[in-house]
Backbone as ProteinMPNN parsed JSONL, in Angstrom:
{"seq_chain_A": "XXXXXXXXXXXXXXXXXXXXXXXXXXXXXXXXXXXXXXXXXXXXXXXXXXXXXXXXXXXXXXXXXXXXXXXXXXXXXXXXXXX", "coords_chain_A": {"N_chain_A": [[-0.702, -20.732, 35.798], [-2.285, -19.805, 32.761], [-5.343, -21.413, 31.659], [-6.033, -21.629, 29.075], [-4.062, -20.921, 27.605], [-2.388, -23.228, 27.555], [-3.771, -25.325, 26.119], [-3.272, -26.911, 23.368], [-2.96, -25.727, 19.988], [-4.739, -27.519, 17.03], [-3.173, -28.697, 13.818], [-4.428, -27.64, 10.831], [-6.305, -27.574, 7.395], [-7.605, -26.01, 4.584], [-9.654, -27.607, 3.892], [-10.464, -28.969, 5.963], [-11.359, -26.429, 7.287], [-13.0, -25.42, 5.913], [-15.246, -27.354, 5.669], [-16.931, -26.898, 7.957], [-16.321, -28.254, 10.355], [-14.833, -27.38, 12.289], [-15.281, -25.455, 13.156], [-15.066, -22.689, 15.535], [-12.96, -23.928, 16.642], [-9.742, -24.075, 18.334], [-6.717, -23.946, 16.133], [-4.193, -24.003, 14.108], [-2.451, -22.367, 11.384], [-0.247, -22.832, 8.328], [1.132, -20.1, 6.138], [1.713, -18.222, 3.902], [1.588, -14.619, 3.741], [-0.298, -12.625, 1.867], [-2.209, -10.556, 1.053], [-2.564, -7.4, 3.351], [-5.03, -5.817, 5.142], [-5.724, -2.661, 6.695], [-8.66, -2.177, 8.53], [-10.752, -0.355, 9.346], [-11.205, -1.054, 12.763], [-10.005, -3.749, 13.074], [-7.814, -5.908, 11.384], [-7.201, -7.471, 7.771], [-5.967, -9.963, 6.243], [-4.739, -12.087, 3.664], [-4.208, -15.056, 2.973], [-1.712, -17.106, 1.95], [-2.038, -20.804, 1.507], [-0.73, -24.062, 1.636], [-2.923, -25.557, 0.35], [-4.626, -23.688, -0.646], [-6.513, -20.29, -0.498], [-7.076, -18.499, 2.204], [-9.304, -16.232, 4.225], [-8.75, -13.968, 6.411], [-9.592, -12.247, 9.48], [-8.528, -10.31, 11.889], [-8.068, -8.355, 15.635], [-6.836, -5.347, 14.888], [-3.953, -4.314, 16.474], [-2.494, -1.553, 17.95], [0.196, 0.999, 16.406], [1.094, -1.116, 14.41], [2.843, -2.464, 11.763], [1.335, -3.663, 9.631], [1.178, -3.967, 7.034], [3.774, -4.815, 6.119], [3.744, -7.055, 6.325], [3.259, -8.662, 4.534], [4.246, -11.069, 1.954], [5.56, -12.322, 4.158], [6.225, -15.418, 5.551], [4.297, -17.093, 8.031], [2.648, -18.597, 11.069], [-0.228, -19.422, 11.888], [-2.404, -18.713, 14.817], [-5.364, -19.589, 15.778], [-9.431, -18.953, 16.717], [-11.077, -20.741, 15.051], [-13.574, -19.907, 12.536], [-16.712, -19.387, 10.857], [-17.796, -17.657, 7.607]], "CA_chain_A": [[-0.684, -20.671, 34.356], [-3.985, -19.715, 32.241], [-5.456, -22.892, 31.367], [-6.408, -21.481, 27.79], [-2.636, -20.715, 26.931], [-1.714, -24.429, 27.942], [-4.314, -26.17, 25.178], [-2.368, -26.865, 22.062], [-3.911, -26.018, 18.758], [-4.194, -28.7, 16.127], [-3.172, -28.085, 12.804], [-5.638, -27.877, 9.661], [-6.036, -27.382, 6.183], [-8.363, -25.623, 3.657], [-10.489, -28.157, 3.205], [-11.023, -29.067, 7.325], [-11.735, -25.358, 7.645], [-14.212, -24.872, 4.76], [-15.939, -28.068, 6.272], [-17.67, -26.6, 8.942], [-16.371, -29.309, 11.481], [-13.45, -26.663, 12.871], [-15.848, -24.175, 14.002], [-15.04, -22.248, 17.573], [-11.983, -25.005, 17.409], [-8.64, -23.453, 18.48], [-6.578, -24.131, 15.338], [-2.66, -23.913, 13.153], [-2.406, -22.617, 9.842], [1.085, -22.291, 8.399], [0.931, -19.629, 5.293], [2.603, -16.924, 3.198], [0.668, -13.334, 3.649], [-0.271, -12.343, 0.329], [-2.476, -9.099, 1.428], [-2.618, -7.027, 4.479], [-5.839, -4.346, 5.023], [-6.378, -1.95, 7.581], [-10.516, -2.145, 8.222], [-11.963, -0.05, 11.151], [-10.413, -1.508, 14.109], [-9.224, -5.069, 12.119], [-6.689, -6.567, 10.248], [-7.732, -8.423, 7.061], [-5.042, -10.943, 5.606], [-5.372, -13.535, 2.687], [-3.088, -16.124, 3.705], [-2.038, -18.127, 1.101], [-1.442, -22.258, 2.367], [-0.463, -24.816, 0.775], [-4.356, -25.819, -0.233], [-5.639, -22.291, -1.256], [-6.528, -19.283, 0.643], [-7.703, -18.491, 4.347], [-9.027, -15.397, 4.344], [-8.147, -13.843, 8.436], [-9.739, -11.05, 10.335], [-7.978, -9.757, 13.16], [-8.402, -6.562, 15.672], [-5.858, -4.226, 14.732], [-3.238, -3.74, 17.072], [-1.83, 0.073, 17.425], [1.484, 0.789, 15.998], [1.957, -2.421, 14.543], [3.108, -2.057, 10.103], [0.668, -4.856, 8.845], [1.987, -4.641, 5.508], [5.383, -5.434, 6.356], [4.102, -9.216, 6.58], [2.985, -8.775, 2.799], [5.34, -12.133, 1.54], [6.213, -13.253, 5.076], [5.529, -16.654, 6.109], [3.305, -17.175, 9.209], [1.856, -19.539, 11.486], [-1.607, -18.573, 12.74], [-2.649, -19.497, 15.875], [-6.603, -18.674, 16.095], [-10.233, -20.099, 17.159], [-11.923, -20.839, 13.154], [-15.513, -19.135, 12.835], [-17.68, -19.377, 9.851], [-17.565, -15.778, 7.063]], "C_chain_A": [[-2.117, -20.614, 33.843], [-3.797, -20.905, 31.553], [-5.878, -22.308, 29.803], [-5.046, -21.297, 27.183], [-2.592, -22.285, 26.771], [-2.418, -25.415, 26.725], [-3.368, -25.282, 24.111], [-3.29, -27.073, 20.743], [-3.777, -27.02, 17.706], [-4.388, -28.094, 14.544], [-4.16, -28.394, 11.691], [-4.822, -27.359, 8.841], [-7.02, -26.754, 5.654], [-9.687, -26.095, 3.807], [-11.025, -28.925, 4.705], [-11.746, -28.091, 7.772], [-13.137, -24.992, 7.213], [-15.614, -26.184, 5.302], [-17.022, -27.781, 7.667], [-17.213, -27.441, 10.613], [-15.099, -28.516, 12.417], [-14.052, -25.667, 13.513], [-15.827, -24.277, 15.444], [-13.811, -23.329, 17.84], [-10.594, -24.022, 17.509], [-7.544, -24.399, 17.337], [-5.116, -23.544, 14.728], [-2.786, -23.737, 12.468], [-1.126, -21.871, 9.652], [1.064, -21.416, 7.146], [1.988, -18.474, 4.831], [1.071, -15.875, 3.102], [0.797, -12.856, 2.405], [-0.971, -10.533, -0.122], [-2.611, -8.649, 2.741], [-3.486, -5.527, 4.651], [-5.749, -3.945, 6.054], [-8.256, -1.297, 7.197], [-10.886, -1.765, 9.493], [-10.743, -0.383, 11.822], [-10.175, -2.885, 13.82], [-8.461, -4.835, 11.064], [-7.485, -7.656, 9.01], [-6.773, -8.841, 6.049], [-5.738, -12.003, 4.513], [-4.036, -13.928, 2.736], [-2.925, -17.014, 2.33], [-1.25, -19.669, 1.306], [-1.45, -22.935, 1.112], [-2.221, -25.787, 0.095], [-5.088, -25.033, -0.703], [-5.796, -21.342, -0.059], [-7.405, -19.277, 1.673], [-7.75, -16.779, 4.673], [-9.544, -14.766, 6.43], [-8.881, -12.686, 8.266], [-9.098, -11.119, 11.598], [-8.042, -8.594, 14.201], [-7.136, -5.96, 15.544], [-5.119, -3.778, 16.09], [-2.144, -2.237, 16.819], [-0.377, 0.171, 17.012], [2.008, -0.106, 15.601], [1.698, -2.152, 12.363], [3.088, -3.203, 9.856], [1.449, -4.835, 7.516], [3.473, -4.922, 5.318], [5.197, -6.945, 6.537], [3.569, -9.918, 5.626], [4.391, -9.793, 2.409], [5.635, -12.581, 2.932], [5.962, -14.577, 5.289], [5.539, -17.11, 7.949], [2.829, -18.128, 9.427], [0.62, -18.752, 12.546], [-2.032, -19.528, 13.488], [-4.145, -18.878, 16.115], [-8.038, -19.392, 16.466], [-10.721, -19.485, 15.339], [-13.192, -20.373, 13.582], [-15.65, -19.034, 11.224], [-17.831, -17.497, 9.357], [-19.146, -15.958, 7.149]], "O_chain_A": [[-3.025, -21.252, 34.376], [-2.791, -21.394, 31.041], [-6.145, -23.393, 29.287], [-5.021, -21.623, 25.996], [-2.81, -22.622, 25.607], [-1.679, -26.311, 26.316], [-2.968, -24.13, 23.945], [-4.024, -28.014, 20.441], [-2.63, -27.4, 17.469], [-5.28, -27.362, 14.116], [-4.695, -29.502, 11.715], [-3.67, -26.929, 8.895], [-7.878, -26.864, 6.53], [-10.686, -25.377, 3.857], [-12.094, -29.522, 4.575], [-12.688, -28.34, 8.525], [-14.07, -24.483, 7.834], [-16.799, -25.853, 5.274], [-17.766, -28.633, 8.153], [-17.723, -27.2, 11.707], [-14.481, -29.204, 13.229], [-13.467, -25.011, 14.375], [-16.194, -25.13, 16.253], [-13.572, -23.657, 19.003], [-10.487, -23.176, 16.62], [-7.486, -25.597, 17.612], [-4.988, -22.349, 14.998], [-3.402, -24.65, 11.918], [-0.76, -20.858, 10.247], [0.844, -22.354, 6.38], [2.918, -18.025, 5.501], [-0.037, -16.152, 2.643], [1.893, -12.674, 1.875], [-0.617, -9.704, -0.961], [-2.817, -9.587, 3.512], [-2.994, -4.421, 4.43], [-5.642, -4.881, 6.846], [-8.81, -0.583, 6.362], [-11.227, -2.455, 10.454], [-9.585, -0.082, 11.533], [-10.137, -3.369, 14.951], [-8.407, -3.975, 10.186], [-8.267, -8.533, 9.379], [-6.692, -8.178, 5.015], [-6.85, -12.532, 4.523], [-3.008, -13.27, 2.576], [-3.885, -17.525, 1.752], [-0.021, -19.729, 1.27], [-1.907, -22.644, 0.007], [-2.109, -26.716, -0.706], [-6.163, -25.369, -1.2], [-5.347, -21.529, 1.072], [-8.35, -20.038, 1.88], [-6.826, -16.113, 5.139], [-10.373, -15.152, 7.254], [-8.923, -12.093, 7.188], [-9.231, -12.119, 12.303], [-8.083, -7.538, 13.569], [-6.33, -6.293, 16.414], [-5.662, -2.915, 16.778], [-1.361, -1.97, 15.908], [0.295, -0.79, 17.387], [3.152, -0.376, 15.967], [0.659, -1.777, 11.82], [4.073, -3.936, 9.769], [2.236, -5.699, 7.129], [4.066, -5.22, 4.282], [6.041, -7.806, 6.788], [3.361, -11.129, 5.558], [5.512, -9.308, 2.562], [6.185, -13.672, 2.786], [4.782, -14.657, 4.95], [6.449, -17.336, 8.748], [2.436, -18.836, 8.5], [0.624, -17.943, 13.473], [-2.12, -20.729, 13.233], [-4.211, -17.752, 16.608], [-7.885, -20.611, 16.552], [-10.698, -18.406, 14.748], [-13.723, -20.437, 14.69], [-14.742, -18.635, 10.495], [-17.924, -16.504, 10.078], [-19.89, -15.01, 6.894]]}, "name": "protein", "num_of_chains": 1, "seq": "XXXXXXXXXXXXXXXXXXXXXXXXXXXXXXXXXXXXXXXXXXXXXXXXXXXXXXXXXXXXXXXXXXXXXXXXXXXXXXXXXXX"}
């Protein structure tokens, strides 16, 4: 088993994130997708959580209809990094 699957991310908030103390941490955020861009070779989401928004980059996977998750609700599983 890859030992990086097996660590379990811990969940945050807004205001853990915006703190600087989450950086490079593997990380939960549970949200409703509010936009969905195609940028280059990324995805760029604004998540909206129950504390305000989280805005996501992602790389763009091929064939996959980002804006179909415009209103969905999502749990993001990702390492946090400083905009």
């Amino acid at each position: 088993m890859d030992t990086f699957l097996s660590v379990k991310p811990h969940r945050v908030n807004n205001i853990q994130l915006f703190s600087g103390l989450e950086d490079c941490q593997w990380v939960e955020v549970d949200g409703l997708v509010r936009s969905a861009v195609a940028d280059g070779h990324n995805v760029r989401l604004m998540l909206q959580t129950e504390t305000g928004i989280i805005r996501v980059v992602m790389v763009e996977e091929a064939g996959v209809s980002y804006s179909s998750l415009v209103d969905a609700k999502v749990r993001l599983r990702a390492t946090a990094a400083p905009c």
